[in-house]
C-alpha positions as CSV (number, residue, x, y, z in Angstrom):
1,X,18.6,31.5,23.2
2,X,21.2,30.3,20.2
3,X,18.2,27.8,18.9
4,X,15.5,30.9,19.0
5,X,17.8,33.5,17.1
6,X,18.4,30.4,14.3
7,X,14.9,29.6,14.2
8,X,14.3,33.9,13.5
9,X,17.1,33.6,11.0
10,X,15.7,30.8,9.1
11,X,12.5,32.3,8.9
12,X,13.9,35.5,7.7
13,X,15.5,33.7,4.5
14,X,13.7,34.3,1.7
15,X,14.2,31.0,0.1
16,X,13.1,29.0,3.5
17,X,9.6,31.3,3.6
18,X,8.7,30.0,-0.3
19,X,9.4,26.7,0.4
20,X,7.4,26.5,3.7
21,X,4.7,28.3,2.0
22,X,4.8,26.8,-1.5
23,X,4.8,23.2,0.0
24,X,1.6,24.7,2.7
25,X,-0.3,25.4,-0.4
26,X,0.4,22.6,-3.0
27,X,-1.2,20.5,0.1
28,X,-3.9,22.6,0.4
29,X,-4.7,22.8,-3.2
30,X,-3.6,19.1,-4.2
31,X,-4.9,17.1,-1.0
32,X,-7.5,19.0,0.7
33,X,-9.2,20.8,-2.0
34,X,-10.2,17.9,-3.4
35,X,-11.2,16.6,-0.3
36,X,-13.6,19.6,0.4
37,X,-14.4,18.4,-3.2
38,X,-16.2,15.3,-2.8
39,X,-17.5,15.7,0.6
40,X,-19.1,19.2,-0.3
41,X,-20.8,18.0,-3.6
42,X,-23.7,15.9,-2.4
43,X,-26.2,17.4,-0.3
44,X,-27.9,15.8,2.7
45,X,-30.8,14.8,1.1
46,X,-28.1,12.8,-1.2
47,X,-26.8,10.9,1.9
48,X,-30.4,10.3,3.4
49,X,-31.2,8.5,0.1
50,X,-29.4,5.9,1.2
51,X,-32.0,4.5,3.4
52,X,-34.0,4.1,0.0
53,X,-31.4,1.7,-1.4
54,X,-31.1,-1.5,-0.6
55,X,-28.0,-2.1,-2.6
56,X,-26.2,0.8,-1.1
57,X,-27.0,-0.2,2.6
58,X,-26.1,-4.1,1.8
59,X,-22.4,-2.4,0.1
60,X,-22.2,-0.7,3.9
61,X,-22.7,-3.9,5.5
62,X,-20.7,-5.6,3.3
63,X,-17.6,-3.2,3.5
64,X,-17.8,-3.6,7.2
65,X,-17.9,-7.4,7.1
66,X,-15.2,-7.7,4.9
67,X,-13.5,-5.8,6.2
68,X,-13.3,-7.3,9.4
69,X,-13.3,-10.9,8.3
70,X,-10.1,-10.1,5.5
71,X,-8.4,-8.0,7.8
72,X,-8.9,-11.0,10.8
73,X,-6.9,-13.9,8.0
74,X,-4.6,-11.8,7.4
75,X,-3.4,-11.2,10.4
76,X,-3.4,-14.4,12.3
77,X,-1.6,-15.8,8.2
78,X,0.8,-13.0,9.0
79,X,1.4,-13.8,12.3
80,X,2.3,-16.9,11.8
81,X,4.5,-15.9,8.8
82,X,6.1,-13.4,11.7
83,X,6.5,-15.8,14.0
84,X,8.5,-18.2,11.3
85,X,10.8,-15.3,10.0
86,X,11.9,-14.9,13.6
87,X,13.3,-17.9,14.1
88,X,16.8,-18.5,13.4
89,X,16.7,-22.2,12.4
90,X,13.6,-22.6,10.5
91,X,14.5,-24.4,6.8
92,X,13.5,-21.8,3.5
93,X,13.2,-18.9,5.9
94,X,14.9,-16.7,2.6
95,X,12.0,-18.3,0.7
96,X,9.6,-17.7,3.3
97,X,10.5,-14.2,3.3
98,X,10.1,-13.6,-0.5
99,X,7.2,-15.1,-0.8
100,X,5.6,-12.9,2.2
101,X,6.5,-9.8,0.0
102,X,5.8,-10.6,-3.4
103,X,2.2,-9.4,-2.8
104,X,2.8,-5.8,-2.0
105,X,4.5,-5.5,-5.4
106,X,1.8,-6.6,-7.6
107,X,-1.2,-4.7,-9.4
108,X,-4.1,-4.7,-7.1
109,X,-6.1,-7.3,-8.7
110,X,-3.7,-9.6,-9.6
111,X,-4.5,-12.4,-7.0
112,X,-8.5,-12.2,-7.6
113,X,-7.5,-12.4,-11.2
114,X,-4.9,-15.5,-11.2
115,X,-7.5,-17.4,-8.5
116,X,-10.3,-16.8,-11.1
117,X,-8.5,-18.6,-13.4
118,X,-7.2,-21.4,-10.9
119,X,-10.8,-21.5,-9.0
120,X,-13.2,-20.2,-11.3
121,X,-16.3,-22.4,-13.6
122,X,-13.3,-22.9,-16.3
123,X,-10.4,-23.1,-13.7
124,X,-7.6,-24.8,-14.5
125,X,-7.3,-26.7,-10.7
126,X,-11.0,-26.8,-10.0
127,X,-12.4,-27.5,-13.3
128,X,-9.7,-29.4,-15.4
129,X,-7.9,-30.9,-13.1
130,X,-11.1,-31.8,-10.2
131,X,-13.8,-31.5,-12.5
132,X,-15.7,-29.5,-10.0
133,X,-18.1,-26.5,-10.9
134,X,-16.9,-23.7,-8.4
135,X,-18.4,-20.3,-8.3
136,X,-15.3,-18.4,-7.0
137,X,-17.4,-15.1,-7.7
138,X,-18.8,-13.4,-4.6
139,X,-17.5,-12.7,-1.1
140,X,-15.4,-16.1,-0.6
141,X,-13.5,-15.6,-3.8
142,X,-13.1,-11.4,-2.4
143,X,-12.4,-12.9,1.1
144,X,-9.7,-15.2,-0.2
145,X,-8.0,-12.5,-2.5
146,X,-8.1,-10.1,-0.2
147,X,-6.4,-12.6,2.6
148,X,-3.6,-13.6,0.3
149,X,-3.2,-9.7,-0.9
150,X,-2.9,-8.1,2.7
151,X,-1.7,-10.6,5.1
152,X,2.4,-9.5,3.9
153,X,1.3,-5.8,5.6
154,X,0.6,-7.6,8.5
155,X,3.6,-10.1,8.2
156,X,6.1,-7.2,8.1
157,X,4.2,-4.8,11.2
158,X,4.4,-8.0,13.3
159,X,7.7,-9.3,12.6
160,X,9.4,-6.3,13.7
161,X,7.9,-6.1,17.2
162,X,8.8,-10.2,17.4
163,X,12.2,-9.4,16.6
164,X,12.5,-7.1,19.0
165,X,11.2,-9.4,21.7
166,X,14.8,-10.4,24.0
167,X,14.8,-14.1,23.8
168,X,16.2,-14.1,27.2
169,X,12.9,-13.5,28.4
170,X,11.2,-16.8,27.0
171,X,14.7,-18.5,28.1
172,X,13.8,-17.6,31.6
173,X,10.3,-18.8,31.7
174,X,11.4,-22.1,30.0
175,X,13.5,-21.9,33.2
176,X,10.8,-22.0,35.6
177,X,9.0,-24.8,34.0
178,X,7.0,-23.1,31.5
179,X,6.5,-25.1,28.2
180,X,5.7,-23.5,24.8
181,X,2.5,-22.9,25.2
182,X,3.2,-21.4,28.5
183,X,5.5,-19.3,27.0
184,X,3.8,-18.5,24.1
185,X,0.5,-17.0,25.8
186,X,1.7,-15.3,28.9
187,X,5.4,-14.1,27.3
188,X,5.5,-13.4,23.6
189,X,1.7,-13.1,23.1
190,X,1.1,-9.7,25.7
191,X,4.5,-8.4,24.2
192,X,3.8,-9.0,20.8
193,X,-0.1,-7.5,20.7
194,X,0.9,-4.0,20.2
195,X,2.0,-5.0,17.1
196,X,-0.6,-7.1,16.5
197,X,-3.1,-4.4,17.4
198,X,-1.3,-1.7,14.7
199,X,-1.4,-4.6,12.0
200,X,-5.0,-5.1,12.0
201,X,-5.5,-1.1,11.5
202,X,-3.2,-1.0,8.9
203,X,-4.9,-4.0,7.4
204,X,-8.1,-2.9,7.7
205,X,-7.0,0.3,6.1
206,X,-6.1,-1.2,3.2
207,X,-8.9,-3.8,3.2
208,X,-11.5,-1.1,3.7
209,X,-10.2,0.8,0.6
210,X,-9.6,-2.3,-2.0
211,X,-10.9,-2.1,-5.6
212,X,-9.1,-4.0,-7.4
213,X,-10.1,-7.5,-5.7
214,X,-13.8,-6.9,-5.1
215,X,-13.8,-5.3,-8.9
216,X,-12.3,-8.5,-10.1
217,X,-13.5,-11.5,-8.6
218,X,-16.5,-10.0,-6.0
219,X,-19.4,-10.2,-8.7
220,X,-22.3,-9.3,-7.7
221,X,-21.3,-8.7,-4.0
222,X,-21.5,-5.2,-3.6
223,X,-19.2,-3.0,-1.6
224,X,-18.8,0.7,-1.0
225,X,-15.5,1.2,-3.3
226,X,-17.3,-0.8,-6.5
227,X,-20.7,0.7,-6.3
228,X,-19.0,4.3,-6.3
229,X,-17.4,3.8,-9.8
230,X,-20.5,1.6,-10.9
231,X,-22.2,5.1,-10.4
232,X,-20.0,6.8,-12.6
233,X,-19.3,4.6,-15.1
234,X,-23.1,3.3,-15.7
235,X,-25.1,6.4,-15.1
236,X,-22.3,9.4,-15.0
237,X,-23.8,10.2,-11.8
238,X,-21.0,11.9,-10.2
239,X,-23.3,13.1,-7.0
240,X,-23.9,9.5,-5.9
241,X,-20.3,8.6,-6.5
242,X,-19.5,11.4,-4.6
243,X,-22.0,10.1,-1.8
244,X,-21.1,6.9,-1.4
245,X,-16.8,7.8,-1.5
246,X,-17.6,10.2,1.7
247,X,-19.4,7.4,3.6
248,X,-15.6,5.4,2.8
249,X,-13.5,7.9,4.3
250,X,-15.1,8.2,7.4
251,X,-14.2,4.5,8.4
252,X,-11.1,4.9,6.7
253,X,-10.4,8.0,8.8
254,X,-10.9,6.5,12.1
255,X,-8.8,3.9,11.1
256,X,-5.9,5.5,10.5
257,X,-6.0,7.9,13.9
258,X,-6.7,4.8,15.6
259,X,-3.3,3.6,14.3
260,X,-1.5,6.5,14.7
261,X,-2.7,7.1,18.3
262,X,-2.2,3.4,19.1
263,X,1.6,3.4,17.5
264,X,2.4,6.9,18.6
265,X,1.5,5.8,22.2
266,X,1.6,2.6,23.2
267,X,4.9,1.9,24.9
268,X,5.5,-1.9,26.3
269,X,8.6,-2.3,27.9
270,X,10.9,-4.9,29.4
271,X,13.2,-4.3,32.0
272,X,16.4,-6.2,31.4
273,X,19.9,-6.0,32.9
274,X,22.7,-4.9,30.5
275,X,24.0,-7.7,28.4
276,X,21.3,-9.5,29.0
277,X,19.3,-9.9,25.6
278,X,20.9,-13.5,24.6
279,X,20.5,-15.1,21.6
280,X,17.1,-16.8,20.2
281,X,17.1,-20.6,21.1
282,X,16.4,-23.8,19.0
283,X,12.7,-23.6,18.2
284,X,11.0,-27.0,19.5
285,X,10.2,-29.5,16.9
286,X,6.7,-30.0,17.0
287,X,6.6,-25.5,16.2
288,X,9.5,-25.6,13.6
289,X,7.5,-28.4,12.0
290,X,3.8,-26.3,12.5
291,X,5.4,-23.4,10.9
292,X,7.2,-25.1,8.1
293,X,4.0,-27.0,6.7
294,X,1.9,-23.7,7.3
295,X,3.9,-21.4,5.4
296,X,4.4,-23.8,2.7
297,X,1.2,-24.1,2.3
298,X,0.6,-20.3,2.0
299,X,3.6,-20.1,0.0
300,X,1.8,-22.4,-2.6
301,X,-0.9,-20.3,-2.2
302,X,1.0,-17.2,-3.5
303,X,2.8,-19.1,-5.9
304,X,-0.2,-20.1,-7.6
305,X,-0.9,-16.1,-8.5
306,X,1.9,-15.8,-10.7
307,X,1.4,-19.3,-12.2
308,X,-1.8,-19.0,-13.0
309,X,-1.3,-15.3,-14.8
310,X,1.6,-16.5,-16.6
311,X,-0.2,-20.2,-17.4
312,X,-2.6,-18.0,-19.1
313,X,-0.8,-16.0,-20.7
314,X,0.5,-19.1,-23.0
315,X,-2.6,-21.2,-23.0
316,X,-5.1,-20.8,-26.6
317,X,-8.2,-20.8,-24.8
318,X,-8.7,-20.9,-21.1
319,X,-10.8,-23.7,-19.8
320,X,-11.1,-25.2,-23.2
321,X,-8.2,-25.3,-25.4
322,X,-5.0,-25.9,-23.6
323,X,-2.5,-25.5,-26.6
324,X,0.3,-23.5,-25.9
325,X,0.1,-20.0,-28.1
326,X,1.7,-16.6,-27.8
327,X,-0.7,-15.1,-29.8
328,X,-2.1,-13.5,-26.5
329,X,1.6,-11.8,-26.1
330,X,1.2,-10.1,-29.7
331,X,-1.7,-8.3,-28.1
332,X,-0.1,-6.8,-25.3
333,X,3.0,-6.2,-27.7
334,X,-0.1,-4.0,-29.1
335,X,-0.9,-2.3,-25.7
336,X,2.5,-1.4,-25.2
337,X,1.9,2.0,-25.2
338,X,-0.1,1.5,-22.7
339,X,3.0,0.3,-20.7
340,X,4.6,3.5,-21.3
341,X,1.8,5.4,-20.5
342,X,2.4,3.6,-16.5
343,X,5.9,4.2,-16.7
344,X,5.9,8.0,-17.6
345,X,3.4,8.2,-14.7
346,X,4.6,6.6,-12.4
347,X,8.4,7.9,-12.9
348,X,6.8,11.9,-13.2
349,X,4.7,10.4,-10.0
350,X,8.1,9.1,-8.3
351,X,10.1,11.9,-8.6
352,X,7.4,14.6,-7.4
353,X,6.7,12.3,-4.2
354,X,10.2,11.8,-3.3
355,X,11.5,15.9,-4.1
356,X,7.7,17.0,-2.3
357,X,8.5,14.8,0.7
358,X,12.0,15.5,1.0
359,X,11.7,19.6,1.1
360,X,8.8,19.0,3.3
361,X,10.5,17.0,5.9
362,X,12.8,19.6,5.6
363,X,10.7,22.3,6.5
364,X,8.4,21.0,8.7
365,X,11.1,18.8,11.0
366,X,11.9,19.5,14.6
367,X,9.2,22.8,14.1
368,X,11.9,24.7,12.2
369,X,9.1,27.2,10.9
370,X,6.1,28.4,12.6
371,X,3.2,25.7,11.7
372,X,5.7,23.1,11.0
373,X,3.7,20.4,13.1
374,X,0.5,21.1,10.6
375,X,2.8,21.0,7.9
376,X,3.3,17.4,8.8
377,X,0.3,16.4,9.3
378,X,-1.1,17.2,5.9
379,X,1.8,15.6,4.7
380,X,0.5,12.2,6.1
381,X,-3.3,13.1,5.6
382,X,-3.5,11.5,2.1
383,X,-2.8,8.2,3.9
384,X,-6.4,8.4,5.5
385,X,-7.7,9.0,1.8
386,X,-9.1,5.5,0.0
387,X,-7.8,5.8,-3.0
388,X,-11.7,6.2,-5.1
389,X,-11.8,9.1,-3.0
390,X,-9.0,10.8,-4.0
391,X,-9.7,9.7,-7.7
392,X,-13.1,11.3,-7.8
393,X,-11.8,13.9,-5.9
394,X,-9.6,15.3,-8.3
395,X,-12.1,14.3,-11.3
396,X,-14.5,16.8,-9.3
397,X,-11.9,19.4,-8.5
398,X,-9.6,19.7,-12.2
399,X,-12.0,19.3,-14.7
400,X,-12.6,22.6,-14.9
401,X,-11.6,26.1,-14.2
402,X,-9.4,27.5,-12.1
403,X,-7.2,24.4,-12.9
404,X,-8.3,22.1,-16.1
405,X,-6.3,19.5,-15.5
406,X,-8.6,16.9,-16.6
407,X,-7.9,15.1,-19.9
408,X,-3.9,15.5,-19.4
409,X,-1.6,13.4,-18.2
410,X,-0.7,15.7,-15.0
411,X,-4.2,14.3,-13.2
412,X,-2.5,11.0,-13.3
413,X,1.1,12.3,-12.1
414,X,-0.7,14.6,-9.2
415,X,-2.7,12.3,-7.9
416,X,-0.5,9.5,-7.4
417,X,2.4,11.6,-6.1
418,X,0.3,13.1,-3.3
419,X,-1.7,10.2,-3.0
420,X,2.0,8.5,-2.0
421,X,3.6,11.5,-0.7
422,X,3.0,10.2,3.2
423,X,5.2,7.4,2.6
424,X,7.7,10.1,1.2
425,X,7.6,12.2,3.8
426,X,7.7,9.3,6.3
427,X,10.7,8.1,4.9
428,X,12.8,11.0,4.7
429,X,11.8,12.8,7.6
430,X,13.5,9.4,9.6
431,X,16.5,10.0,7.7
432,X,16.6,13.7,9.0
433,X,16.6,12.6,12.3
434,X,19.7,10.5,12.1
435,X,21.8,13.5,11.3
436,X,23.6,15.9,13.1
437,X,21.7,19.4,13.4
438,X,25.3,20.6,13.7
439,X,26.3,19.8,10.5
440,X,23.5,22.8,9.3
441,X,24.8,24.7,12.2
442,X,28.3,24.8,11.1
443,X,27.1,25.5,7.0
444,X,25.2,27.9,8.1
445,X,27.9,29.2,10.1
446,X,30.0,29.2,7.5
447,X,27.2,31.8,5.5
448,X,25.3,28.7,3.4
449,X,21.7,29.6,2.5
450,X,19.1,27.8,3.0
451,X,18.6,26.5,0.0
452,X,22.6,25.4,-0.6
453,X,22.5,23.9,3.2
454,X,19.5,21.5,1.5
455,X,21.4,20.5,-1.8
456,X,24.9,20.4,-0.3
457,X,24.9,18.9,3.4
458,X,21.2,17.1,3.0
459,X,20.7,15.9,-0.1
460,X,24.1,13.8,-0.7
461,X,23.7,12.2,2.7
462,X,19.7,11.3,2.1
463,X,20.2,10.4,-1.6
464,X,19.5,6.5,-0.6
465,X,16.3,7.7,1.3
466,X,15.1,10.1,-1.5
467,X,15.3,6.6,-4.1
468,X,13.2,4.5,-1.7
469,X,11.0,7.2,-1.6
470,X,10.7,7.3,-5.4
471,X,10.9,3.3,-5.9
472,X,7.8,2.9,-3.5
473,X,5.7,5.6,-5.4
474,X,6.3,4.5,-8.8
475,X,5.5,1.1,-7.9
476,X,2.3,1.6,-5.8
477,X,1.9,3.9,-9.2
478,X,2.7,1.3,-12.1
479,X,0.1,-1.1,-10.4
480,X,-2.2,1.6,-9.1
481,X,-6.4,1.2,-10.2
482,X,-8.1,3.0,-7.6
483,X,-7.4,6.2,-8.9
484,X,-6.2,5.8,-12.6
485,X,-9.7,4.6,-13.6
486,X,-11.7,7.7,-12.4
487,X,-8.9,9.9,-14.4
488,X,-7.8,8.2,-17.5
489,X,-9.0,8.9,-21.2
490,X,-8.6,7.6,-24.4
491,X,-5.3,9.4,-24.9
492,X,-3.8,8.4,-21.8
493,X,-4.8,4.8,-21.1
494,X,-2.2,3.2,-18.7
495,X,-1.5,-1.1,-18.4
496,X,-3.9,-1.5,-15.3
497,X,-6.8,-0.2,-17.2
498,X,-6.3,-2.0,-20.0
499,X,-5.8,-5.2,-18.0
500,X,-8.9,-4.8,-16.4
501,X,-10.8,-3.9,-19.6
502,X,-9.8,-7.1,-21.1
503,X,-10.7,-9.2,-18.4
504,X,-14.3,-7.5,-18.2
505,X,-14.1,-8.5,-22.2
506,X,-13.1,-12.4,-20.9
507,X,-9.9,-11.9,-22.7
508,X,-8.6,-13.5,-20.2
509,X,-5.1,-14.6,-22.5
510,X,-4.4,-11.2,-23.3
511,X,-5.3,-9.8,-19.9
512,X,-2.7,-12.3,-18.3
513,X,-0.3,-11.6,-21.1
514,X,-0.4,-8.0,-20.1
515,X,-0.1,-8.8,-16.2
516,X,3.1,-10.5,-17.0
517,X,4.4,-8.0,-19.0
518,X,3.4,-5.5,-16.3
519,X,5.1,-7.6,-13.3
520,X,8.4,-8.5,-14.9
521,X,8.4,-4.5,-15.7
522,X,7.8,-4.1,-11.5
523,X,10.1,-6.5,-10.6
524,X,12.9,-5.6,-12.9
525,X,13.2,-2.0,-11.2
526,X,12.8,-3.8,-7.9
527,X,15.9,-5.4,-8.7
528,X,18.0,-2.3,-9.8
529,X,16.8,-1.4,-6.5
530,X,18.6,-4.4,-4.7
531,X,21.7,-3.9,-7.0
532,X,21.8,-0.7,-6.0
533,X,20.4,-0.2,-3.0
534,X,20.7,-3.6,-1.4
535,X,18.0,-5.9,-0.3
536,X,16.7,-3.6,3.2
537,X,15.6,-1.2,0.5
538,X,12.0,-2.9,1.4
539,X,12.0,-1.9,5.0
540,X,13.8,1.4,4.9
């Protein structure tokens, strides 16, 4: 009865009802308007034109395919990269580890652009130094990048379920006379696949809905995400971008209820008497050895991204004049503004992702308000959303009246917000849970409102969950292209569009100038994270 007559009490607060209701519609207006947007604009005779182009049946195929071939690499790479950063005595596991996560941090194209300057006709490994003539172009060079780019997803879904894994249990086979491999397949293997089985949707998530990589290095190999913004940026044909975006979120859709059911409820379990968890064994030689060479390998592999960008950033003219210059640095000095363009974004982005997320954890957690369960599921629902769809989405929904946003700088800062807001809400909705109800009990109690309950008992004890909100949104935002290059103009150019217009321009010093610039920018707020936050910030 006491939990009824508070739930009737919150709802009868005034400032409770706005927020519930204000948060209800910026998600309806801000996520699913445009949504009805794009899939509303073309008619069916739109979508049955498909069948009358090649190019946009061979971009299905080819989605799929990459899809599942990337998404395939990246898992077994991050598996094995799991499997390493589980073991207690494997030599550069701290390097291991940073170099698994370095990836996730980066603009979206920045390993199809470094690997077309190490792999490419004029590459600097395949050209100058092996005199080869490599095509990189095309769906190796996109099935490479995309490997490298994604496999740290799966690395960090996997590891966690390895971890938690007792070691006793491989101790006791070992017992009975199983050897590694023993162990391996009929021990960690069936424990580890649900895991494994959530990695691969996520991956495939995020493979499905890459642009940057394909719009870098995949040439003329057409895919799904590409051939939408080719639409509008060759022939301003906003009804065949619209088209071809829908057909992407219905894979992308069924991927991530696929995850969600799959995480939500699978449930392995081991049945273990107290105490009896133990403590990870030596790994055998001949594995410790296996997983040394292969993560070095992939290691060099990632290296090679951020060597190759910052190589070219300091060589005259790639593939022909090696000279050291840093002319190509006076012209990103020139595109600073540029810079600042990303960072005004992608802090105004930050801040109304991690304030939007925290008052709608808020309202919507434990089913405080009536339609609190829907409430979180719209929260979440932008994480089903490839990021060209929400891009043209919003370019079809604010460009005009009732809400003109396009041409502004607020497009950029809306989109990306929402378009991170799951992770937002995700994250502070965990940190709800691990506090005491009766601490809101007792301020409420005391004759707190709603509102003071959220800024004086909440907010000081989730102020470290409301920064790793904002630090993941402004990041994914800084290095965002998906959705910046469907809403940008003249006025309000930001670094990733610029990058990628010089590279289309083959300035490739002044492009990798630029990346630099834009990853020691990423990585410096990174660190202030650490200092501040310590090093879990990453897997809050």
């Amino acid at each position: 009865m006491g939990r009824i007559v508070r739930s009737v009490i919150r709802l009868g607060d005034p400032v409770m009802f706005m927020g519930a209701w204000g948060t209800a519609l910026l998600i309806a207006l801000f996520v699913l308007y445009p949504v009805f947007r794009v899939l509303a604009y073309p008619s069916a005779t739109d979508f049955l034109a498909v069948l009358d182009h090649p190019r946009w049946l061979r971009a299905i195929v080819n989605t799929l395919v990459m899809t599942t071939l990337s998404t395939v690499t990246a898992c077994l790479l991050g598996f094995v990269f799991a499997l390493a950063l589980t073991r207690p005595d494997l030599p550069g596991k701290g390097l291991f580890r940073t170099i698994s996560i370095l990836p996730l941090f980066s603009p979206p194209f920045a390993v199809a652009f470094s690997y077309l300057l190490l792999f490419g006709r004029l590459g600097l490994i395949t050209h100058t130094v092996f005199h080869l003539r490599v095509d990189i172009l095309g769906w190796r060079g996109l099935w490479l990048s995309q490997t490298i780019s994604f496999f740290p997803i799966a690395t960090l879904a996997i590891s966690r379920v390895l971890e938690n894994i007792p070691p006793s249990i491989e101790f006791v086979a070992r017992n009975l006379g199983a050897d590694e491999v023993s162990v391996f397949r009929t021990v960690t293997a069936p424990l580890a696949r649900p895991g494994v089985a959530a990695a691969m949707l996520l991956v495939a998530l995020y493979v499905l809905a890459d642009f940057g990589n394909p719009l870098v290095i995949g040439g003329d190999f057409p895919i799904l995400a590409t051939e939408a913004w080719y639409q509008i940026e060759g022939w301003a044909d906003q009804r065949a971008a619209a088209m071809l975006a829908s057909l992407l979120l219905l894979p992308a859709a069924l991927l991530f209820l696929l995850e969600r059911r799959w995480v939500g409820r699978r449930l392995y379990t081991t049945i273990l008497g107290r105490g009896a968890r133990g403590e990870r064994g030596p790994t055998p030689r001949g594995l410790r050895v296996f997983l040394v060479a292969f993560c070095s390998l992939v290691a060099i592999f990632v290296g090679l991204i951020y060597a190759g960008i910052v190589i070219g950033s300091l060589t005259r003219v790639w593939g022909a004049d090696w000279h050291p210059t840093l002319r190509h640095w006076a012209e990103a000095v020139k595109r600073w503004p540029h810079v600042q363009n990303s960072l005004v974004v992608s802090g105004g982005a930050g801040v109304m992702a991690a304030c939007l997320g925290f008052v709608t954890a808020y309202v919507a957690r434990g089913r405080a308000v009536a339609g609190g369960a829907i409430l979180g599921a719209g929260a979440v629902m932008p994480a089903a959303i490839p990021g060209v769809f929400l891009g043209i989405g919003y370019l079809l929904a604010f460009n005009g009246p009732p809400i003109p946003l396009a041409g502004t700088i607020w497009i950029l800062i809306l989109a990306l917000s929402f378009w991170n807001l799951p992770f937002a809400y995700k994250t502070t909705a965990a940190g709800f849970r691990q506090i005491d109800r009766a601490l809101e009990e007792a301020a409420s109690n005391l004759g707190a409102s709603w509102l003071r309950v959220l800024t004086d008992v909440y907010l000081p004890l989730l102020k470290r969950t409301a920064w790793v909100a904002f630090i993941a949104t402004f990041v994914n935002s800084v290095t965002n292209l998906s959705i910046t290059m469907f809403l940008v103009t003249a006025r309000d150019v930001v670094a990733t569009v610029s990058i990628l217009a010089l590279v289309s321009d083959n300035r490739l010093g002044a492009g990798a100038a630029l990346t630099t610039l834009l990853l020691a920018l990423t990585f410096a707020a990174l660190a202030l994270s650490f200092r501040w936050m310590g090093p879990d910030v990453l897997v809050a």
